[in-house]
Each structure stands twice: as structure tokens, then as C-alpha cells.
LOVEX-825394 format. One line per 3 residues: number of its first residue (from 1); their letters; for each residue x negated, y, z negated of N, C-alpha, C. Coordinates in pm, 1 decimal, decimal comma. Each point is the difference from the previous one (the first is absolute). Layout:
% LOVEX-825394
NUM> a> X Y Z X Y Z X Y Z | ...
This chain:
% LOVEX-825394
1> xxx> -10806,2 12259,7 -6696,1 87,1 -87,5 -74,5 -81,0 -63,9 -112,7 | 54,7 20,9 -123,5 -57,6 -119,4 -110,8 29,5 -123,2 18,1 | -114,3 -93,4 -75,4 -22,7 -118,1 53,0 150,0 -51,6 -95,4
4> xxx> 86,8 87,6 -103,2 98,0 -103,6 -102,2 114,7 47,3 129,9 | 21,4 90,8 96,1 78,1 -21,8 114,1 -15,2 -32,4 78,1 | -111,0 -26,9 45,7 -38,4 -136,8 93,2 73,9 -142,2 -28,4
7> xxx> -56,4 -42,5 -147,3 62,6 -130,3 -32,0 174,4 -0,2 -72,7 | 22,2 130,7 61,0 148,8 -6,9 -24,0 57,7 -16,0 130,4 | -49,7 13,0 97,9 19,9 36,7 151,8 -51,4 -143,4 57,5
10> xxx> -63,5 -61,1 -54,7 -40,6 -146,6 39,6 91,7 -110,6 -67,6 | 104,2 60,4 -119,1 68,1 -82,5 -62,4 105,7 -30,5 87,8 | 86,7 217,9 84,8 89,3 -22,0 12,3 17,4 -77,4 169,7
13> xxx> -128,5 32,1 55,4 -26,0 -91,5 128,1 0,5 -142,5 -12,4 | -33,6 -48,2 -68,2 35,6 -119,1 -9,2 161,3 -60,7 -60,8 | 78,5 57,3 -78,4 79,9 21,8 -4,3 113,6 49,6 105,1
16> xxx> -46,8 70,7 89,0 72,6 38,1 169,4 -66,3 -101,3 111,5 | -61,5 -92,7 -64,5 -75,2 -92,2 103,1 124,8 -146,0 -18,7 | 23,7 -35,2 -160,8 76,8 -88,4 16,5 120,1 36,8 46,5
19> xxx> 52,9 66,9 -16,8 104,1 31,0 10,3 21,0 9,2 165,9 | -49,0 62,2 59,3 -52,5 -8,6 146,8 28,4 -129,0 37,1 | -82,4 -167,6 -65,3 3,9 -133,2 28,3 127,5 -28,1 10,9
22> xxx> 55,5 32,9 -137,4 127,8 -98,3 -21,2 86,1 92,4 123,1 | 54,2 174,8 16,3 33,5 0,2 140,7 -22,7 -50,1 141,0 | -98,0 -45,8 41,9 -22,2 -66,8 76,5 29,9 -142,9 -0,3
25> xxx> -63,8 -71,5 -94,7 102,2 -151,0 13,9 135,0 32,7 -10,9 | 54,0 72,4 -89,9 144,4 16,4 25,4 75,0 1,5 135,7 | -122,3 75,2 100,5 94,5 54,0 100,2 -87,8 -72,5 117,6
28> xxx> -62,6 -45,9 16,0 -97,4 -120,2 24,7 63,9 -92,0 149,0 | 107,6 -34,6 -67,1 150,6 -86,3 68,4 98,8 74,0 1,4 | 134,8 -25,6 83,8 76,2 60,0 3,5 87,6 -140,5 77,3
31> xxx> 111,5 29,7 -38,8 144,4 -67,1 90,7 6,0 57,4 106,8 | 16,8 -111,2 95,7 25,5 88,0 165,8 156,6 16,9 -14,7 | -8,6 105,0 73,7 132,6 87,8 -20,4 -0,5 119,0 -79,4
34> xxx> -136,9 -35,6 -111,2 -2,7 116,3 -102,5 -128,2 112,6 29,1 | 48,8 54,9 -73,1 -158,0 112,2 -7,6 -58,9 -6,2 -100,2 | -132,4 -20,4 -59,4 -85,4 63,1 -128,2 48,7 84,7 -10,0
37> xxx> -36,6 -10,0 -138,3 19,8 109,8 -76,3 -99,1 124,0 23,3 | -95,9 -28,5 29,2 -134,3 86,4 6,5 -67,3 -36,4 123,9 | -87,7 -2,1 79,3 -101,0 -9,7 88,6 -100,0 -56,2 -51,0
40> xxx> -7,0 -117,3 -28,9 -158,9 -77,6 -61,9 -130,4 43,2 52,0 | 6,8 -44,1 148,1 -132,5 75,1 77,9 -20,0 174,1 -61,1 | 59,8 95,8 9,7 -6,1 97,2 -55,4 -67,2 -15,1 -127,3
43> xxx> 72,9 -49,1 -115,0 -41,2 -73,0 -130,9 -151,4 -11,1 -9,8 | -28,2 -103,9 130,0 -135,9 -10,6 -35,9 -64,9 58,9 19,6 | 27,4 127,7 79,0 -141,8 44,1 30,3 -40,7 123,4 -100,0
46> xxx> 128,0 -11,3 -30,9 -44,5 105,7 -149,0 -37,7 -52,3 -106,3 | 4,5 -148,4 -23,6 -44,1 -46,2 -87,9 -158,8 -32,9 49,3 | -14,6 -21,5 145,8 -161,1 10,4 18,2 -52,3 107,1 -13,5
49> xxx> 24,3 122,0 17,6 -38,0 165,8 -22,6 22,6 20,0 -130,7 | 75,6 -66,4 -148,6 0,8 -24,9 -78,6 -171,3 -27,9 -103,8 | 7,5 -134,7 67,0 -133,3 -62,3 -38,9 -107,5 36,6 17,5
52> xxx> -8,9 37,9 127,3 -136,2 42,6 50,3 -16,1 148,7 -122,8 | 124,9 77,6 -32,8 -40,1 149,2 -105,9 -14,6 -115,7 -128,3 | 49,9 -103,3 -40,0 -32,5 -55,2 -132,5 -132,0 -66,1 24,7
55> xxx> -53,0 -31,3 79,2 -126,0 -11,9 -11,5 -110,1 100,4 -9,6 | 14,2 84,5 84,2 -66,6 149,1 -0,9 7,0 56,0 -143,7 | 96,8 -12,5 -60,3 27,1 43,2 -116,6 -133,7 -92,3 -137,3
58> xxx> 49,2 -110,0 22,1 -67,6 -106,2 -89,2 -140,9 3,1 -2,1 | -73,4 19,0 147,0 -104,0 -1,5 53,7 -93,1 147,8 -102,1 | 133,8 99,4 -18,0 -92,3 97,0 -19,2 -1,4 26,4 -152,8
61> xxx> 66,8 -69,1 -65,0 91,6 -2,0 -137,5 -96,6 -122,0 -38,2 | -113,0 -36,6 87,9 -95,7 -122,6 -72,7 -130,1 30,6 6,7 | 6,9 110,6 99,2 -117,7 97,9 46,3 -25,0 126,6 -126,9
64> xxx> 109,1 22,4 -31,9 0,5 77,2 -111,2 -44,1 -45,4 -136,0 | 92,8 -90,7 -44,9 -35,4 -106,8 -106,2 -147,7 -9,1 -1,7 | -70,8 -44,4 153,2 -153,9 -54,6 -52,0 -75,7 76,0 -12,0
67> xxx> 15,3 129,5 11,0 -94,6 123,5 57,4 44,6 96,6 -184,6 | 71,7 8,9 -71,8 102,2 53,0 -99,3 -122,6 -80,4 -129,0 | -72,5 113,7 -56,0 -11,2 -51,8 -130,5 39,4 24,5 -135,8
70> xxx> 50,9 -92,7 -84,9 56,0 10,7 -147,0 -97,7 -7,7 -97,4 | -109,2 53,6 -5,7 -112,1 9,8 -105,6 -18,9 -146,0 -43,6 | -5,8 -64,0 -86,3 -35,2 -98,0 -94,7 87,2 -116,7 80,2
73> xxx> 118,3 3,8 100,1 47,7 -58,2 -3,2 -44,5 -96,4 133,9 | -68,4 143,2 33,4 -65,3 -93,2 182,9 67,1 104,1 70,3 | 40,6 -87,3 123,9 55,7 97,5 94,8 184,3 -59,3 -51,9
76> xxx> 110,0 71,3 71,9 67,5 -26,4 -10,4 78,6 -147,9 50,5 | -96,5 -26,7 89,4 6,2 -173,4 28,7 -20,2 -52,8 -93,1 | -83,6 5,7 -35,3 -56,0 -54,9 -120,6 118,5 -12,6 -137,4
79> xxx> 58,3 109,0 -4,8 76,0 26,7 -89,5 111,0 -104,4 10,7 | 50,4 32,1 148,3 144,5 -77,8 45,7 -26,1 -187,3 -28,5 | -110,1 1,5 0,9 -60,4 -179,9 -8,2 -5,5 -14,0 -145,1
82> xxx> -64,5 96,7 -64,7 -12,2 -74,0 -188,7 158,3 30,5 -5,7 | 105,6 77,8 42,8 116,4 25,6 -58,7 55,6 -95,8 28,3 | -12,4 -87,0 106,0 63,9 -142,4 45,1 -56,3 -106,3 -63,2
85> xxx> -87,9 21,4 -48,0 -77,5 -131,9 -90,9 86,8 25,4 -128,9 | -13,4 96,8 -43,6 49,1 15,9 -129,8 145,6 -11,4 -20,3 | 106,7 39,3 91,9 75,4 -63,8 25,9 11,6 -162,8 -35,9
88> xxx> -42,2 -69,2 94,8 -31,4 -117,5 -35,6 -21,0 -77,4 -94,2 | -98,2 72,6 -57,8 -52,2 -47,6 -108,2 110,7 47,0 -107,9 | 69,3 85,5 8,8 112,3 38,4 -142,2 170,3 -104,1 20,0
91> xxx> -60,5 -0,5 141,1 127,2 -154,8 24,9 -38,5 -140,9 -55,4 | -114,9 -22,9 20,2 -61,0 -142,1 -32,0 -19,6 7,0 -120,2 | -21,1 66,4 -130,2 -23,8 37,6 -108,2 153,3 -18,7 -67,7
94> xxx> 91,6 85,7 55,6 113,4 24,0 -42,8 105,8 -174,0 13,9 | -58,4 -60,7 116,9 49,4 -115,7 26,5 -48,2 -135,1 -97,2 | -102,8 -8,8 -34,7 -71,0 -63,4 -54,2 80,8 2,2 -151,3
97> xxx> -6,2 151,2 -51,3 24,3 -9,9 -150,7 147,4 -7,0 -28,8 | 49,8 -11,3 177,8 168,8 -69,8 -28,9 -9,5 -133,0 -12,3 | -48,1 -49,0 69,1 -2,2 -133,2 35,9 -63,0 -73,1 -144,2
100> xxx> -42,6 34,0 -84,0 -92,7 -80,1 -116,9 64,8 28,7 -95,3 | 73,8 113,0 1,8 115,3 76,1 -143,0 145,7 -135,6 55,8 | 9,7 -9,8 113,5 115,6 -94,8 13,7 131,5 90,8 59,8
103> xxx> -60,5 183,1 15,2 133,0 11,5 65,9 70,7 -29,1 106,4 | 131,6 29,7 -35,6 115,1 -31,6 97,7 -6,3 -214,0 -25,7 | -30,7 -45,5 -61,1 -6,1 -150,2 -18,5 61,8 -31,5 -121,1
106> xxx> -15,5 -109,0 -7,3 33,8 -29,0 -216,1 -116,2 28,4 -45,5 | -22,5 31,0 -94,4 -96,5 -1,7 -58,9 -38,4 -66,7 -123,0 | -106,6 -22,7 -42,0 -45,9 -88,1 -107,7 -4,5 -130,9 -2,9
109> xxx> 130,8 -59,1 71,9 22,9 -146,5 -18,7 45,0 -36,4 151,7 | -22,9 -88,4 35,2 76,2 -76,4 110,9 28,0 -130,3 -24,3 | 133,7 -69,0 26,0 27,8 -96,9 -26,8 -7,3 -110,6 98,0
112> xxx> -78,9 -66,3 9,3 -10,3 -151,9 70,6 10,4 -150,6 -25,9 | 130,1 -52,0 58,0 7,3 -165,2 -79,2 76,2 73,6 -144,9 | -44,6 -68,6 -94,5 54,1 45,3 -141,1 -102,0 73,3 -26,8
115> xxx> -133,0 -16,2 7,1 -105,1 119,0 -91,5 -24,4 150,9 25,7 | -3,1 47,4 -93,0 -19,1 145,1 19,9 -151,1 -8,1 46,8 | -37,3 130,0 73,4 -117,2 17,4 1,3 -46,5 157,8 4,0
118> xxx> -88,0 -2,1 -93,1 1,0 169,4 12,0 -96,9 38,1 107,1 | 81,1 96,9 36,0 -130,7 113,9 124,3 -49,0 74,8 -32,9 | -190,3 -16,1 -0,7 -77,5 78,6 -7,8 -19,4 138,5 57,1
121> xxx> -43,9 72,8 -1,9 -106,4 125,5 104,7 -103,7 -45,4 51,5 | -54,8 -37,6 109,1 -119,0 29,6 20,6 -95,6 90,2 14,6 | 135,8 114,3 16,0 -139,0 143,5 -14,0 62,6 89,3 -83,1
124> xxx> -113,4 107,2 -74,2 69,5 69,2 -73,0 75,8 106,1 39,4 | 103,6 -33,2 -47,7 128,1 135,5 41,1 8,1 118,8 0,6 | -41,7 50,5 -133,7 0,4 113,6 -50,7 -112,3 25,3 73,1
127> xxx> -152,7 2,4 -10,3 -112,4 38,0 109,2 30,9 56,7 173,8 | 59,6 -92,9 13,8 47,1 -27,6 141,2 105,2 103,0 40,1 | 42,9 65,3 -107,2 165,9 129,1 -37,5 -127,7 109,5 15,0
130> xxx> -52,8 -5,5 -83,4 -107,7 104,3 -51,8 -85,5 21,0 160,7 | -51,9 -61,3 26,4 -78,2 18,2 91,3 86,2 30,7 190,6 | 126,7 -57,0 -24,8 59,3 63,9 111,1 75,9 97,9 -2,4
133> xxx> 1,6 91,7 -178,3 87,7 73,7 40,2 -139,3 123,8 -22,5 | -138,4 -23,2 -1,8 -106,8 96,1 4,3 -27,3 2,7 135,8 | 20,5 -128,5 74,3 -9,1 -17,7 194,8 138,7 158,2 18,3
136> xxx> 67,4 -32,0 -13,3 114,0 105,0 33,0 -29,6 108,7 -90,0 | -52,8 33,0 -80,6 -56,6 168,2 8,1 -124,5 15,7 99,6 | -82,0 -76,3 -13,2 -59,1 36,8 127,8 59,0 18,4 154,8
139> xxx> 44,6 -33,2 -21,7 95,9 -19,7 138,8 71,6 96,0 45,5 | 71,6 65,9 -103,2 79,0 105,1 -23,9 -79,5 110,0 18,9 | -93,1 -54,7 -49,0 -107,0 145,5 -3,4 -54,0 69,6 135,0
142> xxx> -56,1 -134,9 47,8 -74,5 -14,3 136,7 59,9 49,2 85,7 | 200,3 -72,3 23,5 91,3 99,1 70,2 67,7 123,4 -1,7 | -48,5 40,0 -145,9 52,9 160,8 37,9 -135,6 56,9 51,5
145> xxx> -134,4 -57,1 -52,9 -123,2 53,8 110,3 -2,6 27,8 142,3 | 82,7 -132,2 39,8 -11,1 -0,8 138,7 85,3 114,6 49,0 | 206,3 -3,3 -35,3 39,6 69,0 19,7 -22,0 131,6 7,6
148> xxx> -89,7 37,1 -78,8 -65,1 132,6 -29,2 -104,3 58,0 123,1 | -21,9 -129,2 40,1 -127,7 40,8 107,0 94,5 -10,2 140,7 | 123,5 -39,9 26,8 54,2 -47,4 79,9 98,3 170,5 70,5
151> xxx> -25,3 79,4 -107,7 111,3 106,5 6,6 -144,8 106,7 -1,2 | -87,0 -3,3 0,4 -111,5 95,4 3,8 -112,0 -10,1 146,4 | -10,9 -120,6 81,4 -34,4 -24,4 96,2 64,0 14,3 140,9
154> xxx> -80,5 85,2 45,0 72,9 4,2 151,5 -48,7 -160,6 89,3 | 101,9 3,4 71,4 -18,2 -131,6 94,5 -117,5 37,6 77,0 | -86,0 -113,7 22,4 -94,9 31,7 159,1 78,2 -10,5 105,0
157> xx> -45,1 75,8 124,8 47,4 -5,5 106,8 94,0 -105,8 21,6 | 98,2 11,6 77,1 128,5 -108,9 -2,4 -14,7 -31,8 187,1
């Protein structure tokens, strides 16, 4: 198995895991007189035979990741961590040069009492545009790297 169907197979387990929850509280209780809808006890134990393969899964899908190298980039851990920084960093960048441009606010002026008062920037805007939308080509970049390595790697042992 490749490691990009592994983490498609870890998406959809967790995805058959909630779903699993909310059947079980659903059916959890019942009206005396009535029947569930489903067998909860049943429920769970497939949702414990569930978990225990989403862990097995994760376990080996991190085993892979650390052992998996991307040249320049490190290992593919490595990769998955600067891609989450950078992330970050293209949110906090992107947030910042909203917040000082005044969007979604009034802008320029705010009125308090009778005096106008104008609103500054404290940081520069345009820089702050510039530099998070160069965070998101890197970013972009980094994740079709990864993806690339994600569809070319076999999983380690599961």
C-alpha cells in the first residue's frame, strides 16, 4: 500500500469512527417498551476493533514519514512540520496585514465623542501581502513535494 492510501484510509477510519459514536449515543438509551434502533454494545465493539486498525494504521503512517527521505527537505517529518509552520505563518502574516489595512472595519477614520480620529497602520501592509503571499508559494510548493512523495512510498509494515 502507498503511504497517499494509507492517509486516505486513516481519513476514512476516522470518519467511520465518528459516525460509529454518534450511533451509539443514539442508541445508547432506549424507551422501555421500545427497541433500539441498533445494538450499541455491538456498536462498540466495532468501534473498539475500529481503533485499535486506526492506530495500527497511524503508528505505521509515522513510521513511514520518519524513516521517508525528501532530499533538501529532511525526512518527510520534517517536511509535514515546516508545512505546518508555514501554514501558520501565511495565516499570521495574512492576519496581521488585515488587521492594519482596517479590513472588514471602517477604515481611515473612526468617530468618537465629536472628533474624528484617523487610524494609523502599525505595520506595513503591502510587505506583510508580499511576504505572505511568498509564505504560500512556498507552501504550495512544499505540498505538492510532499504529495508527490506520498503516492511514491510504500507504507512500512502495518
Amino acid at each position: 500500500m502507498k503511504l497517499a492510501e494509507a492517509l486516505s484510509l486513516r481519513s476514512a477510519t476516522l470518519r467511520h469512527l465518528e459516525a460509529l459514536r454518534t450511533r451509539i449515543a443514539d442508541n445508547a438509551r432506549f424507551q422501555e417498551g421500545e427497541e433500539p434502533a441498533e445494538d450499541a454494545a455491538a456498536l462498540l465493539i466495532e468501534a473498539e476493533a475500529a481503533v485499535n486498525d486506526w492506530q495500527n494504521l497511524i503508528q505505521a503512517i509515522n513510521r513511514t514519514n520518519a524513516a521517508t527521505e525528501m532530499g533538501s527537505d529532511g525526512t518527510l517529518t520534517d517536511a509535514l512540520g515546516r508545512r505546518d509552520a508555514l501554514r501558520w505563518r501565511r495565516h499570521l502574516l495574512s492576519t496581521a496585514a488585515d488587521a492594519a489595512a482596517g479590513s472588514g472595519k471602517q477604515q481611515g477614520y473612526a468617530r468618537q465623542l465629536r472628533s474624528e480620529l484617523k487610524m494609523l497602520a502599525a505595520l506595513p501592509v503591502a510587505e506583510l501581502r508580499a511576504r505572505a503571499d511568498a509564505t504560500a508559494r512556498d507552501l504550495r510548493e512544499l505540498d505538492v513535494r510532499i504529495q508527490q512523495k506520498n503516492w511514491e512510498v510504500d507504507l512500512l509494515d502495518q
